[in-house]
C-alpha positions in Angstrom: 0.0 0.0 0.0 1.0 3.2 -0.7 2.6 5.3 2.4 0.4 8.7 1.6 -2.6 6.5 1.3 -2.4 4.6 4.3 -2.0 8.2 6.4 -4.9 9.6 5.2 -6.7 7.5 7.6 -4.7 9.8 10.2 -5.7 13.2 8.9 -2.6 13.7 7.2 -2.6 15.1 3.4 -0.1 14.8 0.5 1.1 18.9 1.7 2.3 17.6 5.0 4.4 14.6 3.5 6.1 16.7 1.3 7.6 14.2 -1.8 8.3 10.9 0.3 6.3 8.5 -1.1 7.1 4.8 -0.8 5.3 1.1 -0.4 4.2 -0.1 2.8 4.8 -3.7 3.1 3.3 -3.7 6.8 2.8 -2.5 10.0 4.2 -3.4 13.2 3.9 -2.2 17.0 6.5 -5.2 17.9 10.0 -4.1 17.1 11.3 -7.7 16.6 8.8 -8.4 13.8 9.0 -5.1 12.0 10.9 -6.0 8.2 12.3 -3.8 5.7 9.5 -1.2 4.6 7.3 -1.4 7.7 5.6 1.2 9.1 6.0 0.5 12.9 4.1 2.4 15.7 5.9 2.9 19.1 3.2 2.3 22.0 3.0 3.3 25.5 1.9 -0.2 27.1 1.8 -1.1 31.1 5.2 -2.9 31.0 7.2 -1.1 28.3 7.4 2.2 26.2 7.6 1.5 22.4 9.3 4.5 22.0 12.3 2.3 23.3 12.6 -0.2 20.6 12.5 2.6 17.9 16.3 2.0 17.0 15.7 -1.4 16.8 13.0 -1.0 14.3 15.3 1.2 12.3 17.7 -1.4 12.0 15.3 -3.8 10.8 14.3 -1.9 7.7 11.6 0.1 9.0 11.1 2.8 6.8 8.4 5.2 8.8 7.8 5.3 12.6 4.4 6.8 14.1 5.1 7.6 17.7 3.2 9.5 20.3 4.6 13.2 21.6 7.9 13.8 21.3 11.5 11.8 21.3 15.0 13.0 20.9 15.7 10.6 17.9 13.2 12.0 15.4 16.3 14.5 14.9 18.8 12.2 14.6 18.0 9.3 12.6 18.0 9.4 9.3 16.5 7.4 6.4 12.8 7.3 8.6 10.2 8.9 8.6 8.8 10.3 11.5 4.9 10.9 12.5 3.4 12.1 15.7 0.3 11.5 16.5 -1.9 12.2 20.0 -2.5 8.7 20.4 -0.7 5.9 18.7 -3.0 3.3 20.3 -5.5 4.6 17.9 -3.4 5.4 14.9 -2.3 1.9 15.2 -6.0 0.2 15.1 -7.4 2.9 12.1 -3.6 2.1 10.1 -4.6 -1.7 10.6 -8.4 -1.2 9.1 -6.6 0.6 6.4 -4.0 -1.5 5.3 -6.1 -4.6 5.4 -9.1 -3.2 3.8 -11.4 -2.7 6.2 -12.5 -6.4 6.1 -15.6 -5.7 8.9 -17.4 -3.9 6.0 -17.1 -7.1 4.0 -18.0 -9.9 7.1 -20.2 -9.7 9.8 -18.6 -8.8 12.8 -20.3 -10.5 16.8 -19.2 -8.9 19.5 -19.2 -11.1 22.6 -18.4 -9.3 26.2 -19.0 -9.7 29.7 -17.1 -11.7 32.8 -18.3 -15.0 32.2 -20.4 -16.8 29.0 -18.2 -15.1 26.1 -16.6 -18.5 25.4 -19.9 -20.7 25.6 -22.0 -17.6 23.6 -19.0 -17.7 20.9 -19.1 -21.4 20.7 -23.3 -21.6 20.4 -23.2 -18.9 18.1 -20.8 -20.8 15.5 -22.9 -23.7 15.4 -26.3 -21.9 15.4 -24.6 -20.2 12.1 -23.7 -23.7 10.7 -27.1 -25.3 11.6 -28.6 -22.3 9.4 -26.4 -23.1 7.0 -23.9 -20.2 7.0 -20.5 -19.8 7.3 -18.9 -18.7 11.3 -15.4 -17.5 12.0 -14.3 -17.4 15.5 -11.8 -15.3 17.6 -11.9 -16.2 21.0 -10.1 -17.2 24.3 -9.8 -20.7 23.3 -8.3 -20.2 19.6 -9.1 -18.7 16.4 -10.6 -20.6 14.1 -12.6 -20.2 10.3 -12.8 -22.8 7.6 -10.8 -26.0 9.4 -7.9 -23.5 10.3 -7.2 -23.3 13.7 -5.0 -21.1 15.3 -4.0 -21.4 19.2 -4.7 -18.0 20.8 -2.6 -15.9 22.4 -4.9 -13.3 23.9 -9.0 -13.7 24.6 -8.7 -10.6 21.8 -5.3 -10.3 19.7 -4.4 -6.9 18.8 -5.6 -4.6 16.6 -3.0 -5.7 13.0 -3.9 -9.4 13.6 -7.5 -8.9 14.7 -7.7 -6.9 11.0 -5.7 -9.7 9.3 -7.6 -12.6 10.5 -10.9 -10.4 9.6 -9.3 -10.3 6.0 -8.1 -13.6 5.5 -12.3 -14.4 6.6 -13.3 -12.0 4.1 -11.3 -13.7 1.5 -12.6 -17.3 2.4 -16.1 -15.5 2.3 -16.9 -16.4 5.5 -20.5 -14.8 6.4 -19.9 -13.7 10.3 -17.3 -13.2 12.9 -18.0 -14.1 16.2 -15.2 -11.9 18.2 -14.6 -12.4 21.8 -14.1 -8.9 23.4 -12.1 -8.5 26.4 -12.2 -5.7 28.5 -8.8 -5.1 27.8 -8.9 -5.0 24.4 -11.6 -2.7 24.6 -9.9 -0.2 26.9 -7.2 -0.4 24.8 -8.8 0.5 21.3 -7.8 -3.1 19.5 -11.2 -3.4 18.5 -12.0 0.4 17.6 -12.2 0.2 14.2 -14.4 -2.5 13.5 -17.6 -2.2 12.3 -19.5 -4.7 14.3 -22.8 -5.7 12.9 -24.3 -6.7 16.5 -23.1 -7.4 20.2 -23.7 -9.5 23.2 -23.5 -8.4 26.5 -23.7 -11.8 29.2 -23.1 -10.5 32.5 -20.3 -8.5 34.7 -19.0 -8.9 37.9 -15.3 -8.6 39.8 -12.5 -9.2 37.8 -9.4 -8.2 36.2 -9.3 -4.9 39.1 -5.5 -5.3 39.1 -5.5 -3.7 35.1 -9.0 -1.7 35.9 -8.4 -0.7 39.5 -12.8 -0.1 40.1 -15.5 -1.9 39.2 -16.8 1.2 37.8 -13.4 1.5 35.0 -14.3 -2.4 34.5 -17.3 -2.1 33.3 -17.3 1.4 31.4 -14.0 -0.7 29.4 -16.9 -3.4 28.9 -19.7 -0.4 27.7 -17.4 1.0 25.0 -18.4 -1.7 22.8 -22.1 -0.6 22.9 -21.5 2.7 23.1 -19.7 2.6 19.5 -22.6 0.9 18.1 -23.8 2.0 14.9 -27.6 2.9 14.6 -28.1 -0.1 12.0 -26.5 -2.7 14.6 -28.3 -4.2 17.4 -27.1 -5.7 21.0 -28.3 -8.5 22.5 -28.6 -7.7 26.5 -29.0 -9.6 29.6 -31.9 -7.8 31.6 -31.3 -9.8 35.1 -27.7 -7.8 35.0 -28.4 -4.7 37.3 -25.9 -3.1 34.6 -28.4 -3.6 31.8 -30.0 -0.3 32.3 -26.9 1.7 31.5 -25.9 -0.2 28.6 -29.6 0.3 27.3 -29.3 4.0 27.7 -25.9 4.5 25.9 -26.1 2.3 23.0 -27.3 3.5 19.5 -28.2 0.0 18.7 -31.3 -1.2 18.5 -32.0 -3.8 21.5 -33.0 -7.3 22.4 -33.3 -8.0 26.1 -33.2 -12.0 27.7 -33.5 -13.1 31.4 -35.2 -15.1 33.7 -35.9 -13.0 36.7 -36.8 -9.4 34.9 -39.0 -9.0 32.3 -37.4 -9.3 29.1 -38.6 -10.1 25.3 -36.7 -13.6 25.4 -37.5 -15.1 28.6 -36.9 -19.0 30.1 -39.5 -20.4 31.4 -40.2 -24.2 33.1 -36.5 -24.6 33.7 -35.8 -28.4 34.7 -32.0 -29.8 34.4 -30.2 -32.5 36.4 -26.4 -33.8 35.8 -26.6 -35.0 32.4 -29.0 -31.9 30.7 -31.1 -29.0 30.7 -34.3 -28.0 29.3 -36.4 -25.0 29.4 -39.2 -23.1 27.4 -38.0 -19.9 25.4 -40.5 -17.5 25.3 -41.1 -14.7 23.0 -43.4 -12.3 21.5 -43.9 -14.3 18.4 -43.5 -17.9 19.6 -42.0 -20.3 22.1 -39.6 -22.7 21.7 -39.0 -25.7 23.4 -35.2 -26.6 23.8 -32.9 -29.4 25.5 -28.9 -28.8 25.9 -25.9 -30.8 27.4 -25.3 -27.6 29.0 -26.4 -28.0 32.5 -26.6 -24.8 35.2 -28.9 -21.9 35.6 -25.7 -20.0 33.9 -25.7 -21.8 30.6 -29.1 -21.3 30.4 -28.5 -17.2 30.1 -26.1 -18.0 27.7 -28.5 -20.2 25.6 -30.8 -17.1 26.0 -28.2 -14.7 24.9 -27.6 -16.6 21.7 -31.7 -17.7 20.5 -32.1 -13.7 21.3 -28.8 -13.1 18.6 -30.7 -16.1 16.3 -34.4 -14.4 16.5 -33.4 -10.9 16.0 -30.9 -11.6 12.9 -34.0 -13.8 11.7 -32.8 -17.4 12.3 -35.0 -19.9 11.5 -36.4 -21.4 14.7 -35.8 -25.2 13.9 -32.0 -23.8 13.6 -31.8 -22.4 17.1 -33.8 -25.3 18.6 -31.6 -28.1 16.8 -28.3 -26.0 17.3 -28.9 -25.5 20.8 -29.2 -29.6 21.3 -26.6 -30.7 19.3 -23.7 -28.6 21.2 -22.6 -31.0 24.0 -19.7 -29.3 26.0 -17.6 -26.2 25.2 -13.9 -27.1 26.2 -13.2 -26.6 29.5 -16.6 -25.4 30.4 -18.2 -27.4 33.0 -16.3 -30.1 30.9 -17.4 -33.6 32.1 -14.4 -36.4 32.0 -16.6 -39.6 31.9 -13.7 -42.1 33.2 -15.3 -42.4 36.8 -18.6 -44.8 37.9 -18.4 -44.1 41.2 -18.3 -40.5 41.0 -18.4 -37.0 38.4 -15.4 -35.2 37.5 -15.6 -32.0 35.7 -13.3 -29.6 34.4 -13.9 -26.2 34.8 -12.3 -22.5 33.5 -14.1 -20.5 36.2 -11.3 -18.3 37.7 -13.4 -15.6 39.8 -15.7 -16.1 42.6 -19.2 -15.4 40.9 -17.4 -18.1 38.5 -16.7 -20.7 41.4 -20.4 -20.3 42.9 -22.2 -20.3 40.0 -20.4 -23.5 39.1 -20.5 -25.2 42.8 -24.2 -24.2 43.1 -25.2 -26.0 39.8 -22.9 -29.2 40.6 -25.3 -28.8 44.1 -28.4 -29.8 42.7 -27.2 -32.6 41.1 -24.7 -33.7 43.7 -25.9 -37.0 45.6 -23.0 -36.8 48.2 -20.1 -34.2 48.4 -18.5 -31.9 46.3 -14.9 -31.7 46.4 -13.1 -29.1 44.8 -9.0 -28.6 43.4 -8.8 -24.6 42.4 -5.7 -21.9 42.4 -5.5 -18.4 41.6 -3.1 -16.6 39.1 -0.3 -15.1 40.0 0.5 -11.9 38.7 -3.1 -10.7 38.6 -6.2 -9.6 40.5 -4.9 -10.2 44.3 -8.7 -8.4 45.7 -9.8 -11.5 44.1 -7.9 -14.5 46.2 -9.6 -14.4 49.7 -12.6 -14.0 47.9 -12.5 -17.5 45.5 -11.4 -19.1 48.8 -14.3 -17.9 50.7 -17.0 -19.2 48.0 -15.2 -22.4 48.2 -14.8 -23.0 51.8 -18.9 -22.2 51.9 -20.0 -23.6 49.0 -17.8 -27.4 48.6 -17.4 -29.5 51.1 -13.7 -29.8 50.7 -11.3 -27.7 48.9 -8.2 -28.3 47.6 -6.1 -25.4 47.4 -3.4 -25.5 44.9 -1.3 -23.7 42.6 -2.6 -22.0 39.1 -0.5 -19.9 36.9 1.5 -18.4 39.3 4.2 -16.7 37.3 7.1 -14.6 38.7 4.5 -14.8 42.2 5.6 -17.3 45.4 3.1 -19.8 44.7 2.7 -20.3 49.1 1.6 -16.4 49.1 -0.7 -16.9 46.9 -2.1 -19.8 48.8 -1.5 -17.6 51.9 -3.9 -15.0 50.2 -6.4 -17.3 49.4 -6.7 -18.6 53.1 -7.3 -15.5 54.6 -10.8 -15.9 53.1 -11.4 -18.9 54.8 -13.2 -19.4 57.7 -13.7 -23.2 58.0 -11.4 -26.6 58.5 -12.9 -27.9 55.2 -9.8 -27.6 52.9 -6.1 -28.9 52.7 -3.0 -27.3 51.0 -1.1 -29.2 48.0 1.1 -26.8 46.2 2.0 -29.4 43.6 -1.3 -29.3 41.0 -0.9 -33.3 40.1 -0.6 -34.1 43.4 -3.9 -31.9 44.2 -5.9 -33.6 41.5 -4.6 -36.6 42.3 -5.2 -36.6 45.9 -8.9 -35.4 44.9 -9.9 -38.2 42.9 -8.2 -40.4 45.4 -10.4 -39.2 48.2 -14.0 -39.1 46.3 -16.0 -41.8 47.3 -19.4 -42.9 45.4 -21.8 -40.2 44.7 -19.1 -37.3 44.9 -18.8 -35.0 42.4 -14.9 -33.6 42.0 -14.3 -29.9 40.0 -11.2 -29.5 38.9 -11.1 -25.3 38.6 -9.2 -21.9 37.2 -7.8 -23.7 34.0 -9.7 -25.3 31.9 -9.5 -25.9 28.2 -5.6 -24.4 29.3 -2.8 -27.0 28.3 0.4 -25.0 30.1 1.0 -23.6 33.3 3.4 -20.4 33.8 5.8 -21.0 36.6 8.3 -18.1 36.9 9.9 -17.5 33.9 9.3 -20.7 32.3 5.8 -22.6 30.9 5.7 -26.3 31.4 3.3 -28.3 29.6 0.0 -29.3 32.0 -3.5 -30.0 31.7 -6.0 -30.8 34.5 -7.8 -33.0 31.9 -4.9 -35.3 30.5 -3.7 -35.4 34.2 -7.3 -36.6 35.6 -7.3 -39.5 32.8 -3.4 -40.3 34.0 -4.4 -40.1 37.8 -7.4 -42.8 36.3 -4.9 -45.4 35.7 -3.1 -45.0 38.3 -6.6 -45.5 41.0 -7.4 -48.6 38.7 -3.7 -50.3 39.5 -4.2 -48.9 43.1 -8.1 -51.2 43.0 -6.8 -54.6 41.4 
């Protein structure tokens, strides 16, 4: 692409640039990927200051450098081309639209936010766009994936050049929609900005993530900028039964859909029944009812089977699609994942990693629990310490034994974190196994029939980060190892 055309997108004309004039053969904010005729924009992040890596750039061929306010080496280095701009967060994300041809115009972009659900709602909403007999792209926490490729993810939301790219490379399959997972980081930080999203899902919001956010209040405004970027064409799909509904209503251009149980809403669920293998519920509408049954057990799944039949209904879904891709989804990885190894007793896997997570998990494994529930969790280290004493409490009240063990704890003391988590505590009902195997082990070890053991924090997550290293682990391979190993230990 050509360099003036590319910065018109930034308000700057062919009188500024003078005669340089060159092709862009792409853009980069990571100095160690930038090649020879890259533009590469220096950004201000939480760890480091891309105005630091600008020599490095040079001397990989970069040819201009966008930067925010000033630097000492825009007078010295020669052979670049130097921009300022007021934000380089968002010169970055419009430069990426640009260069990649603003690929939202061409598919139709889902954007999924909230604390929990985003994974599930993404998930349902692909095969609800298969069973219709369309085409679904996904970019989400788990991976990104369109047309049998499948890429691991990185980030719940990548940044703003490969969000753009992967939206192009969809655009040139002809893929019909995009279902994007939208972090509240990603919105604070502009990567999705300049996408034209054809519709938007809002599940729920509670604690998390106060470590980058600081208030609950920042967390959630980070959440409302999708909706509040709306276009008046578009239309957001909104739980009602969230007390933050009624803000997002007010502040969105969109036109609205509303689902929930307890409030009144156009998509409600209605003659809820579900027990340990499924669920099944009445949808009911304005124009219609439908009656569906899911391998998705919990009064939480349900919301997110509401938030995606609203999506299906309002984009005009037939309703033999929603009922039929509703019942043929049976477990989103990681989710409540079931490992069906054990007679005696349940094992599930599950990604929750905040307290409204845990106790919305342990109170659905309640009803269906004959016996006790036993339960192996962590917290991150390196994140959200409010958090800690918080998880440990819902435990302690809700199981009736914890495990507490380690997570991700990164360049954190894995026995502090432990130590943080405890000081929510206020019964005898747990123990302390640092070593993860040993704490999953040691679970499945002690569950006797009727028990029901949750494995929680990681989920679908194959690696654990301890210090400066990542080791290869996952709670569902080392359930179906520990397996063998209690079979031996019964002969």
């Amino acid at each position: 692409m050509n360099f003036k055309d590319l910065l018109r997108c930034l308000g700057i004309t062919n009188n500024c640039l003078k005669s340089e004039n060159f092709e862009i053969k792409g853009i980069s904010c990571n100095s160690k990927e930038v090649k020879k005729g890259f533009v590469f924009v220096a950004i201000k992040g939480s760890c480091q200051d891309g105005n630091s890596f600008i020599d490095e750039a040079k001397a990989k061929g970069a040819k201009a450098i966008i930067l925010q306010g000033k630097d000492q080496r825009v007078n010295n280095l020669r052979g670049v081309f130097f921009i300022t701009v007021k934000n380089s967060r968002k010169a970055l994300a419009k430069l990426a639209a640009v260069f990649f041809g603003n690929p939202s115009s061409k598919v139709k972009v889902i954007g999924i936010t909230g604390t929990n659900g985003k994974t599930t709602v993404a998930y349902l909403i692909e095969a609800l766009l298969f069973k219709a007999g369309l085409s679904a792209g996904v970019i989400g926490t788990i991976n990104y994936r369109f047309k049998g490729k499948i890429i691991i993810s990185k980030n719940t939301t990548p940044g703003p050049i490969e969000l753009q790219f992967l939206l192009a490379e969809m655009a040139e399959k002809n893929i019909d929609y995009a279902a994007i997972e939208a972090s509240s980081h990603a919105l604070d930080q502009g990567r999705t900005e300049q996408i034209d999203f054809h519709s938007a899902i809002f599940t729920n919001l509670t604690q998390d993530h106060l470590d980058y956010h600081k208030t609950l209040k920042n967390y959630f405004l980070a959440k409302a900028k999708l909706f509040k970027n709306m276009s008046p064409e578009s239309f957001v799909v909104i739980n009602n039964d969230d007390k933050h509904a009624r803000f997002l209503k007010k502040l969105t251009p969109a036109r609205i859909i509303t689902y929930g149980i307890k409030n009144s809403a156009e998509v409600r669920a209605e003659d809820i029944k579900f027990n340990s293998s499924y669920s099944e519920f009445l949808i009911k509408y304005l124009k219609g009812n439908i009656k569906v049954r899911s391998r998705l057990i919990g009064l939480y799944n349900i919301y997110n089977i509401l938030a995606v039949a609203s999506w299906g209904i309002k984009e005009g879904i037939d309703l033999s699609d929603i009922k039929n891709a509703i019942r043929g989804i049976s477990f989103v990885p990681g989710r409540l994942e079931r490992i069906d190894l054990f007679k005696r007793f349940s094992v599930f896997v599950d990604y929750a990693h905040t307290e409204d997570a845990l106790a919305n998990v342990i109170q659905t494994l309640r009803q269906v629990c004959k016996r006790r529930i036993i339960v192996v969790f962590g917290c991150g280290g390196g994140r959200d310490k409010i958090k800690r004493p918080l998880m440990g409490s819902v435990v302690s009240e809700l199981a009736d034994f914890a495990i507490i063990t380690t997570d991700n704890p990164r360049l954190e003391a894995p026995l502090q974190i432990i130590e943080d988590i405890k000081k929510g505590i206020n019964k005898n009902n747990y123990c302390i196994i640092p070593d993860r195997l040993e704490a999953i082990r040691k679970s499945l070890f002690m569950a006797k029939p009727g028990d029901i053991v949750l494995v929680a924090g990681k989920g679908h997550e194959n690696y654990q980060v301890l210090k400066d290293k990542t080791i290869h682990f996952d709670d569902r391979q080392a359930i179906r190892g520990c397996f063998f190993d209690i079979k031996k230990n019964q002969l």
